[in-house]
N, CA, C and O atoms as CSV, one atom per row, in Angstrom:
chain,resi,resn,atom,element,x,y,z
A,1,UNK,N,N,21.873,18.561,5.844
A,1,UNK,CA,C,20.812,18.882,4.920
A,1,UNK,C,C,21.131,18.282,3.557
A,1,UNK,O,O,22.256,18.382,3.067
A,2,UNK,N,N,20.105,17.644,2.944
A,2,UNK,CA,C,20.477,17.005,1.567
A,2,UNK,C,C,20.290,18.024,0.455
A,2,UNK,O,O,19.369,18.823,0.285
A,3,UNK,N,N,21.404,17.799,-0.269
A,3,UNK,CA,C,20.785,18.864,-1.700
A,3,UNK,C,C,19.690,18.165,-2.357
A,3,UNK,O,O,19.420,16.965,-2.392
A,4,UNK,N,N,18.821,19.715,-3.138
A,4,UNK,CA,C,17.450,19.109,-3.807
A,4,UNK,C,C,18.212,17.885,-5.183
A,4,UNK,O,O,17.537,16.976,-5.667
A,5,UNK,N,N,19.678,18.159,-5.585
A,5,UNK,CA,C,19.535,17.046,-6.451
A,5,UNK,C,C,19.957,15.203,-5.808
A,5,UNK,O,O,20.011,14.101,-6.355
A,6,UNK,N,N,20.094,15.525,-4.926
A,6,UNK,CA,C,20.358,14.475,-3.921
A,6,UNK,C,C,19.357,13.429,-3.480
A,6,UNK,O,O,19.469,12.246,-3.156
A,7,UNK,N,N,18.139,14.436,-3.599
A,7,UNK,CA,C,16.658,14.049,-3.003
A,7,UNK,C,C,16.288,13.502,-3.848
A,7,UNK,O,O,15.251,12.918,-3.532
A,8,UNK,N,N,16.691,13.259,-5.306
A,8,UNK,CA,C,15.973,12.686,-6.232
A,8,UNK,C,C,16.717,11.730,-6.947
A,8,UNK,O,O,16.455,11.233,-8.042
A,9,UNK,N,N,17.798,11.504,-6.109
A,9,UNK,CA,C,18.552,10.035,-6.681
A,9,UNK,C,C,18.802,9.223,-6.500
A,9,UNK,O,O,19.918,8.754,-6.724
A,10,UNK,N,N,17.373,8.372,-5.739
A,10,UNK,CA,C,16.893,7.220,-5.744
A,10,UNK,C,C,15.465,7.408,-5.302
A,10,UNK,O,O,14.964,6.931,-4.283
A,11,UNK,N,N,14.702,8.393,-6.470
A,11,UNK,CA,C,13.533,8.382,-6.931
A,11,UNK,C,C,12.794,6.583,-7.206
A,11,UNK,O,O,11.763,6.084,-6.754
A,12,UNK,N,N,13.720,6.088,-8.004
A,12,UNK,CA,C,13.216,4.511,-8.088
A,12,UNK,C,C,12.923,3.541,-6.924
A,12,UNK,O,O,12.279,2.493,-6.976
A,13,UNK,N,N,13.414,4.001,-6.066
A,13,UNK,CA,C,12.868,3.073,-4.757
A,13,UNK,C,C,12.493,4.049,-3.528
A,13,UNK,O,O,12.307,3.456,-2.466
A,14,UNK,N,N,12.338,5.605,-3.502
A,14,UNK,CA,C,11.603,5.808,-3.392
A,14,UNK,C,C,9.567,6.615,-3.220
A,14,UNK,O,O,8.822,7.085,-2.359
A,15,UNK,N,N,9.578,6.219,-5.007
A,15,UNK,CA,C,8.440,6.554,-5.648
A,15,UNK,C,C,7.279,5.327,-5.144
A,15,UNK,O,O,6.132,5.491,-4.730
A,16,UNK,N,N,8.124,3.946,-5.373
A,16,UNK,CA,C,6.821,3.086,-5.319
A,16,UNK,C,C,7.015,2.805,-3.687
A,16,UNK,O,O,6.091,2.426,-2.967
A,17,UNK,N,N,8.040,2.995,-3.341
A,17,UNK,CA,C,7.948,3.264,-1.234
A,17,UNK,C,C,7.050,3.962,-0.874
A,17,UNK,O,O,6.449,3.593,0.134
A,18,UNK,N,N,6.606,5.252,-1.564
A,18,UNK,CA,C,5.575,5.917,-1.280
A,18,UNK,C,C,3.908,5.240,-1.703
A,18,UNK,O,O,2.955,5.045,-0.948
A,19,UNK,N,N,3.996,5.066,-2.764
A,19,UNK,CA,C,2.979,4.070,-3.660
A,19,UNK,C,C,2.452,3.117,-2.413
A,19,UNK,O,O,1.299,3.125,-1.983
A,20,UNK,N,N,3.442,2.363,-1.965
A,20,UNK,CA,C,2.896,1.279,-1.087
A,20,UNK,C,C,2.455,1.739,0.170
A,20,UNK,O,O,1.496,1.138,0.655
A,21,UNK,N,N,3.144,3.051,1.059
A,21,UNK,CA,C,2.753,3.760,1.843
A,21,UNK,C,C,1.611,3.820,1.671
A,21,UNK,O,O,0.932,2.973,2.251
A,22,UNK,N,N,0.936,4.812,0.829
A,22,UNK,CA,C,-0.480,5.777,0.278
A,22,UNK,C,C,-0.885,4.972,0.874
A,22,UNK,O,O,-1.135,5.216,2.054
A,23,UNK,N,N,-1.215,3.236,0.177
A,23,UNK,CA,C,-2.169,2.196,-0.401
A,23,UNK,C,C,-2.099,1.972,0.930
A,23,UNK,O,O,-3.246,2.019,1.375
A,24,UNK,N,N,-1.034,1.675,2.082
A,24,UNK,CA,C,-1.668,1.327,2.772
A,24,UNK,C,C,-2.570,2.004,4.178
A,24,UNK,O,O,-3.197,1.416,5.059
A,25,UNK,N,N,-2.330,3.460,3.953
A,25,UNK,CA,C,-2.896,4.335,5.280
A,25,UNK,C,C,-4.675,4.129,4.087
A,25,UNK,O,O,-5.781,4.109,4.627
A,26,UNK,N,N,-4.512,4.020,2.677
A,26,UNK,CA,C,-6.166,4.187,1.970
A,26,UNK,C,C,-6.662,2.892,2.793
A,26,UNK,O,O,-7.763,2.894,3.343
A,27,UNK,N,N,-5.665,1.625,2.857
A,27,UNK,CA,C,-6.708,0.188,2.644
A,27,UNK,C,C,-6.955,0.516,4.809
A,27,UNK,O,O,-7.855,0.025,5.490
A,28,UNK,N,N,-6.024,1.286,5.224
A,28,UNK,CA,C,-6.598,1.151,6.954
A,28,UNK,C,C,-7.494,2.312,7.066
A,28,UNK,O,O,-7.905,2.562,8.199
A,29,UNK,N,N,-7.891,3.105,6.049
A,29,UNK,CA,C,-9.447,4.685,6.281
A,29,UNK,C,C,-10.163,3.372,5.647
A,29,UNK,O,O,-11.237,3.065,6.165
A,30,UNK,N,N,-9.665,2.529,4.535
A,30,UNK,CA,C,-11.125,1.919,4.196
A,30,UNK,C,C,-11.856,0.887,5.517
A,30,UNK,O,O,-13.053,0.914,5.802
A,31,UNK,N,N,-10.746,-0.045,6.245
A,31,UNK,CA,C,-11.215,-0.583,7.105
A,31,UNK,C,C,-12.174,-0.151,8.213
A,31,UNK,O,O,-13.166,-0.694,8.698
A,32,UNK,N,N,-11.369,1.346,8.523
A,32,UNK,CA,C,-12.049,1.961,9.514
A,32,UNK,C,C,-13.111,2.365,9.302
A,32,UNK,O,O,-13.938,2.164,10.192
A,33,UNK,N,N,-13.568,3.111,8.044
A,33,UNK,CA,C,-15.026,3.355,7.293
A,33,UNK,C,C,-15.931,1.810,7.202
A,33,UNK,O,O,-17.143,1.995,7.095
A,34,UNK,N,N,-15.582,0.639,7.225
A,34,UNK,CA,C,-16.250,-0.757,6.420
A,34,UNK,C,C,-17.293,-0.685,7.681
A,34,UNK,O,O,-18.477,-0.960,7.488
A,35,UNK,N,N,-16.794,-0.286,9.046
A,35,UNK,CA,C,-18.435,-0.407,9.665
A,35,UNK,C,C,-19.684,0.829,9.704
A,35,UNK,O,O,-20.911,0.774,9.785
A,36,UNK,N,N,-18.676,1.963,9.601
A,36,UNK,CA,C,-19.200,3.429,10.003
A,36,UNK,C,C,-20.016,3.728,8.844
A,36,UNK,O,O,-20.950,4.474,9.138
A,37,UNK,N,N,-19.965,3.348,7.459
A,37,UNK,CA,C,-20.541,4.106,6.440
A,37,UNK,C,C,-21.082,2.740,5.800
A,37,UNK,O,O,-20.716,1.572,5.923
A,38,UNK,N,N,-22.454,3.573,4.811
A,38,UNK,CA,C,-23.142,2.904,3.933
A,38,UNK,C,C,-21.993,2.487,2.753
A,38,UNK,O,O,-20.997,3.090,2.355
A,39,UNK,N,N,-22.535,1.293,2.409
A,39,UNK,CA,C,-21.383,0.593,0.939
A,39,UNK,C,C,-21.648,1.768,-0.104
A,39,UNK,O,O,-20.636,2.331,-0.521
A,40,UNK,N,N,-23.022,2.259,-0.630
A,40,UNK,CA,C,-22.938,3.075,-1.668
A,40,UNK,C,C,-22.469,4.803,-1.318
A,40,UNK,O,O,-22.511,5.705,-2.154
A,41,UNK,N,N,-22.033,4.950,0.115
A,41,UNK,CA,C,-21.830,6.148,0.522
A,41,UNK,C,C,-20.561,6.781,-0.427
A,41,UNK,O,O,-19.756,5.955,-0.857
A,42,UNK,N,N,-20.330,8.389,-0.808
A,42,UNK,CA,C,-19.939,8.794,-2.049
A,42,UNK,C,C,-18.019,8.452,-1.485
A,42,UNK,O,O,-17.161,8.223,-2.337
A,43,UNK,N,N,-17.608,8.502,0.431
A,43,UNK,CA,C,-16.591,8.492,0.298
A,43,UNK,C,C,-16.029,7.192,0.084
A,43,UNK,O,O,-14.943,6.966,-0.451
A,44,UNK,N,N,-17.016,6.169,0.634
A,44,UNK,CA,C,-16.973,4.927,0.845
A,44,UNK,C,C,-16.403,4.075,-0.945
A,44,UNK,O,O,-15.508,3.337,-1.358
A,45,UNK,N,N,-17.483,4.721,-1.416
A,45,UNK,CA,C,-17.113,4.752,-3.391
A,45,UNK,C,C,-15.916,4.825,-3.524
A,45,UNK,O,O,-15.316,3.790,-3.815
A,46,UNK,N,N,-15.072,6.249,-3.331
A,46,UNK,CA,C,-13.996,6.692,-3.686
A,46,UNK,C,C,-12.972,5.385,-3.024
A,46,UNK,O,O,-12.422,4.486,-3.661
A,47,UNK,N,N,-12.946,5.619,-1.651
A,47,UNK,CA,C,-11.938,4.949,-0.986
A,47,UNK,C,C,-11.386,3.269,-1.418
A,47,UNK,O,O,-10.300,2.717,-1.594
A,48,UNK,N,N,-13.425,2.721,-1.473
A,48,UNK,CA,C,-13.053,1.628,-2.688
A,48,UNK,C,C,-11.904,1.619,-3.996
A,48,UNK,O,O,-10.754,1.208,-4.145
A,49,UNK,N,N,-12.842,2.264,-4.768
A,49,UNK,CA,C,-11.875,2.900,-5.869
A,49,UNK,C,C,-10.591,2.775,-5.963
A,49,UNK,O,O,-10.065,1.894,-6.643
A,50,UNK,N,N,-9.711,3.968,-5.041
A,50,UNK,CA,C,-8.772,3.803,-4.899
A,50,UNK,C,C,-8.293,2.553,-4.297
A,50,UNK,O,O,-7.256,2.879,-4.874
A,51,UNK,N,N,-8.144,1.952,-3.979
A,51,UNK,CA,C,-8.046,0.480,-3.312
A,51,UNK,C,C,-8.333,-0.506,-3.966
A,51,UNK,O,O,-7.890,-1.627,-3.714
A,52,UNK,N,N,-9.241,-0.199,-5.052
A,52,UNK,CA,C,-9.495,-1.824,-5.787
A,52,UNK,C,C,-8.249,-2.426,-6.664
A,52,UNK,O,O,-8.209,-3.634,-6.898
A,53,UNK,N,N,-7.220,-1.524,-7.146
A,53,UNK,CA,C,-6.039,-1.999,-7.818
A,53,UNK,C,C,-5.149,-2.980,-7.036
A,53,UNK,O,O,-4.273,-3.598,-7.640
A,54,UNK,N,N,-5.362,-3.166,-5.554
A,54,UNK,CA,C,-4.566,-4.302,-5.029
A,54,UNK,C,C,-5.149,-4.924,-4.058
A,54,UNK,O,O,-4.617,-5.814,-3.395
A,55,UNK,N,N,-6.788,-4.308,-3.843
A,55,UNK,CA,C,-7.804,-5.402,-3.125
A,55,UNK,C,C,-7.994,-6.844,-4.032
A,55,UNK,O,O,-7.961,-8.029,-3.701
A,56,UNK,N,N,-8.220,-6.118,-5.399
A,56,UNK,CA,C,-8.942,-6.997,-5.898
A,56,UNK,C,C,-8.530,-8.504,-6.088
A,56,UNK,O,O,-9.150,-9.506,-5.731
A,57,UNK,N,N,-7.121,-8.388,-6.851
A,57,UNK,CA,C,-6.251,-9.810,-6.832
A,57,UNK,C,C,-6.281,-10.474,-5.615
A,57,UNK,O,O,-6.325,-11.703,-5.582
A,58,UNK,N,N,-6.264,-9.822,-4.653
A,58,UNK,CA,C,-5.869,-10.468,-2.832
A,58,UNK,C,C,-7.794,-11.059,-2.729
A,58,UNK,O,O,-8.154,-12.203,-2.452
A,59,UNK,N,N,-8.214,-10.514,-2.874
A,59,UNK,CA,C,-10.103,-11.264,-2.950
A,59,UNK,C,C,-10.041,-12.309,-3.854
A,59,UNK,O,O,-10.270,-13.406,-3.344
A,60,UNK,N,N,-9.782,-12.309,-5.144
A,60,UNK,CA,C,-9.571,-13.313,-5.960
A,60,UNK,C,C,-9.566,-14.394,-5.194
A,60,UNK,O,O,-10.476,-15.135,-4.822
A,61,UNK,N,N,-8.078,-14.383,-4.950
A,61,UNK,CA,C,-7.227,-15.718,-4.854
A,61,UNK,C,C,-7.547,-15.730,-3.032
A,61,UNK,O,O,-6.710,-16.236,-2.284
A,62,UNK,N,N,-8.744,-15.161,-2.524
A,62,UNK,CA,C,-8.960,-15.876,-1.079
A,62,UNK,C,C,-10.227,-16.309,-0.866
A,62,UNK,O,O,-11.053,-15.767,-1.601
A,63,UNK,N,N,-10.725,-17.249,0.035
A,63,UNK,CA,C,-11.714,-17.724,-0.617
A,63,UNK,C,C,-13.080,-16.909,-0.310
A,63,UNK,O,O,-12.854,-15.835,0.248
A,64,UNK,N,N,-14.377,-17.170,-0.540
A,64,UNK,CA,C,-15.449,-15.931,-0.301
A,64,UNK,C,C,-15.700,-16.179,0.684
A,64,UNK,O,O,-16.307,-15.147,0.971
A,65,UNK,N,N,-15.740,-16.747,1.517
A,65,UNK,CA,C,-16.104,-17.069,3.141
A,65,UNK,C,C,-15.363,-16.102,4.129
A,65,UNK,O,O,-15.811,-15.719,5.210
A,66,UNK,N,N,-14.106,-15.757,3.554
A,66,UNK,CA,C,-13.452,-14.592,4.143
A,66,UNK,C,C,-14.234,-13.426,4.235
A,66,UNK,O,O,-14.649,-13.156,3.108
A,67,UNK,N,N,-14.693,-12.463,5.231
A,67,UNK,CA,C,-14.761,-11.508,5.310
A,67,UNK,C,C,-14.126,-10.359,4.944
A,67,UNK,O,O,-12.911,-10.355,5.143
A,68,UNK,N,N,-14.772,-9.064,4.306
A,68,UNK,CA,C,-13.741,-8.241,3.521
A,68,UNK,C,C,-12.433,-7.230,4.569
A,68,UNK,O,O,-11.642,-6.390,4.139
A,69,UNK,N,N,-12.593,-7.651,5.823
A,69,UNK,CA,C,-12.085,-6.387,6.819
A,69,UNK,C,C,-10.677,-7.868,6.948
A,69,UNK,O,O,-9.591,-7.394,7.283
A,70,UNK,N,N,-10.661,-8.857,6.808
A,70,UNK,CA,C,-9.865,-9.879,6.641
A,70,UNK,C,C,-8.889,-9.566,5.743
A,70,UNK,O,O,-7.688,-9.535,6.009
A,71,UNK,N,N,-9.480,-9.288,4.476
A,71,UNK,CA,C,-8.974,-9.459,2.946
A,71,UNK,C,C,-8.478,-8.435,3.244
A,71,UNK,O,O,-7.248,-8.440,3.185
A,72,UNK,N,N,-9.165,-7.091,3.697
A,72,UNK,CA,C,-8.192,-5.804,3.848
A,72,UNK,C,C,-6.673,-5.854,4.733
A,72,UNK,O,O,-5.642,-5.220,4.506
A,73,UNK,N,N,-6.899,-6.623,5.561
A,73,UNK,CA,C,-5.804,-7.238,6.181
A,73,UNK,C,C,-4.662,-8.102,5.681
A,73,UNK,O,O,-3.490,-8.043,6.051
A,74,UNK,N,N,-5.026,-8.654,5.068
A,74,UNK,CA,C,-4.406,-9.515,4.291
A,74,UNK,C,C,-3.628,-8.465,2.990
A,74,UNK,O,O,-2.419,-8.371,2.776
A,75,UNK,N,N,-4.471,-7.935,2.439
A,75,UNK,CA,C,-3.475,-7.006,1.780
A,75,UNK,C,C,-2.828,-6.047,2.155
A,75,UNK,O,O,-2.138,-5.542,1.269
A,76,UNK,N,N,-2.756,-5.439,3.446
A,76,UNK,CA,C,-2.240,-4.795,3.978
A,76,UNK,C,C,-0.608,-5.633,4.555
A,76,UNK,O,O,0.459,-5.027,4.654
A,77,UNK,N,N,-0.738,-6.597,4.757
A,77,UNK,CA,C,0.676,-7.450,4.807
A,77,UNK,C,C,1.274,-7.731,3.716
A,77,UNK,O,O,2.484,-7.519,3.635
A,78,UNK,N,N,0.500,-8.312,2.552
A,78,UNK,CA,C,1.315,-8.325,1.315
A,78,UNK,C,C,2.074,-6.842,1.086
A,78,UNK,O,O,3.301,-6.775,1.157
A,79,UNK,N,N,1.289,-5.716,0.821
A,79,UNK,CA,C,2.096,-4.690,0.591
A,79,UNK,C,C,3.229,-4.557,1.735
A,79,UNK,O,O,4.408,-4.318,1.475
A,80,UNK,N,N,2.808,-4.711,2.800
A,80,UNK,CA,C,4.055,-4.813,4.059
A,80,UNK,C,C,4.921,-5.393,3.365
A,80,UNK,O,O,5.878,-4.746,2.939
A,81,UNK,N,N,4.796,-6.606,3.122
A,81,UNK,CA,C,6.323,-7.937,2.452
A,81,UNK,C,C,6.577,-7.179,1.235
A,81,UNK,O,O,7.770,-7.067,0.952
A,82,UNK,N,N,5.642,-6.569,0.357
A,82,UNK,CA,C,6.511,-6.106,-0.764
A,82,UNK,C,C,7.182,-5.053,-0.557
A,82,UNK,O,O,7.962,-4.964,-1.505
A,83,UNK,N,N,7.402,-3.775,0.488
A,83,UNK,CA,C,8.174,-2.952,0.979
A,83,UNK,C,C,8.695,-3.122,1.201
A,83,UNK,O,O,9.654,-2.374,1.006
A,84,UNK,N,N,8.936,-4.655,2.131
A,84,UNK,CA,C,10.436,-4.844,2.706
A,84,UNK,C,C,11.357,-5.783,1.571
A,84,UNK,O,O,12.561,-5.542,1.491
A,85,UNK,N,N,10.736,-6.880,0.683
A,85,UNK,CA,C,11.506,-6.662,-0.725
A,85,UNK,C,C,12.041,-5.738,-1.204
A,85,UNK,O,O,13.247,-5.508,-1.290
A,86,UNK,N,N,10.855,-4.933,-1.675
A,86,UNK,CA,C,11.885,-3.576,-2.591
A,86,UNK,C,C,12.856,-2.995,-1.537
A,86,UNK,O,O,13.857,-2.728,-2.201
A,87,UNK,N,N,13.137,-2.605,-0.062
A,87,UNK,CA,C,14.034,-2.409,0.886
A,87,UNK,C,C,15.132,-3.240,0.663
A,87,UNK,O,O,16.265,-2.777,0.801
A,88,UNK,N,N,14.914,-4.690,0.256
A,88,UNK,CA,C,16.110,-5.359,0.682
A,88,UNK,C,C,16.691,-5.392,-1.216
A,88,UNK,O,O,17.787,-5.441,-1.773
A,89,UNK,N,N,15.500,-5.343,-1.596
A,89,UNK,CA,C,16.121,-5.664,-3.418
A,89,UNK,C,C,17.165,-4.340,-3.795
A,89,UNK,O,O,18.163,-4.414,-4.512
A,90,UNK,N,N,16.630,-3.081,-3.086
A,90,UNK,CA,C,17.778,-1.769,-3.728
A,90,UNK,C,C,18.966,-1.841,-2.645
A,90,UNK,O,O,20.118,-1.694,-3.054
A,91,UNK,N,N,18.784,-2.010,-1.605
A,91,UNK,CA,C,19.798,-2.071,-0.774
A,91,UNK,C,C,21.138,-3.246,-1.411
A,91,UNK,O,O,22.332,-3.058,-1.647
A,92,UNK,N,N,20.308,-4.387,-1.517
A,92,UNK,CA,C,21.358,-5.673,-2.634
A,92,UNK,C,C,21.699,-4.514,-4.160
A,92,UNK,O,O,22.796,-4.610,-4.710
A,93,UNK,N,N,21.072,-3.904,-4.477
A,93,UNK,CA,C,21.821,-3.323,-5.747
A,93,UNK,C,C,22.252,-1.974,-5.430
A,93,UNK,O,O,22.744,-1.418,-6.412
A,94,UNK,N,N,22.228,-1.302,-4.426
A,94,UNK,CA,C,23.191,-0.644,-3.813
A,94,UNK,C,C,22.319,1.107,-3.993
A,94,UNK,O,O,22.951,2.164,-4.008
A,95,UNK,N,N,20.919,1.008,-4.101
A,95,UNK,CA,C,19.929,2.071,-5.120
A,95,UNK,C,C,19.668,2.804,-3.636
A,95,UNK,O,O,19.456,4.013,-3.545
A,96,UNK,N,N,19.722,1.741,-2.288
A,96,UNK,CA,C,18.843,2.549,-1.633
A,96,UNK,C,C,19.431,3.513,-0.561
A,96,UNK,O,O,20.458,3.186,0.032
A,97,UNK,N,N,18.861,4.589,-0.320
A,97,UNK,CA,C,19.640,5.775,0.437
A,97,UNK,C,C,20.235,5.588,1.866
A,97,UNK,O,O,19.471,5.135,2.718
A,98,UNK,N,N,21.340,5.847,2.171
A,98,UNK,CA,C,22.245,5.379,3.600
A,98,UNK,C,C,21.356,5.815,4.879
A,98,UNK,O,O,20.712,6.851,5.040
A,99,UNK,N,N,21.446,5.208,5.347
A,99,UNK,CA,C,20.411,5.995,6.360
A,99,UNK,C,C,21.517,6.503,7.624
A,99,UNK,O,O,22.396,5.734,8.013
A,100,UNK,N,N,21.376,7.655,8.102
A,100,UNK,CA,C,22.271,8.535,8.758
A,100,UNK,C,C,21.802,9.060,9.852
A,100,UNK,O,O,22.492,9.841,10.506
């Protein structure tokens, strides 16, 4: 069993481990909603919402011919590769927790 101050000392890698988690179970409810619901529907809004902070750059820079269930895909791997960075970046500085 870990002590509670144990649990929080390597808060830094993993706060945004979680961050990238969230984003990505939001960007796979948004996929799964992109056929089932109206675009102006109120959850459809939200789920956007939350999601536009790392849809949006990944739409940018792909071209518009892409379909958006694509782009959702597509950012759903970037955040993949940036998890396993920050995995390998604290592990190289020694931040990230032993696994047992």
């Amino acid at each position: 069993m870990m002590h509670s101050a144990s649990s929080f000392a390597h808060w830094h890698f993993q706060v945004p481990n979680l961050i990238f988690i969230a984003m990505i179970y939001l960007l796979l409810l948004r996929l799964l909603l992109l056929p089932a619901l109206a675009p102006d529907n109120i959850v459809m809004r939200l789920v956007r919402a939350a999601t536009a902070p790392v849809f949006k750059p990944v739409a940018f820079l792909t071209p518009r011919a892409v379909p958006n269930a694509i782009v959702i895909l597509l950012v759903i791997a970037w955040l993949l590769v940036l998890r396993i960075l920050l995995a390998f970046g604290a592990t190289a500085a020694g931040v990230r927790p032993a696994l047992s």
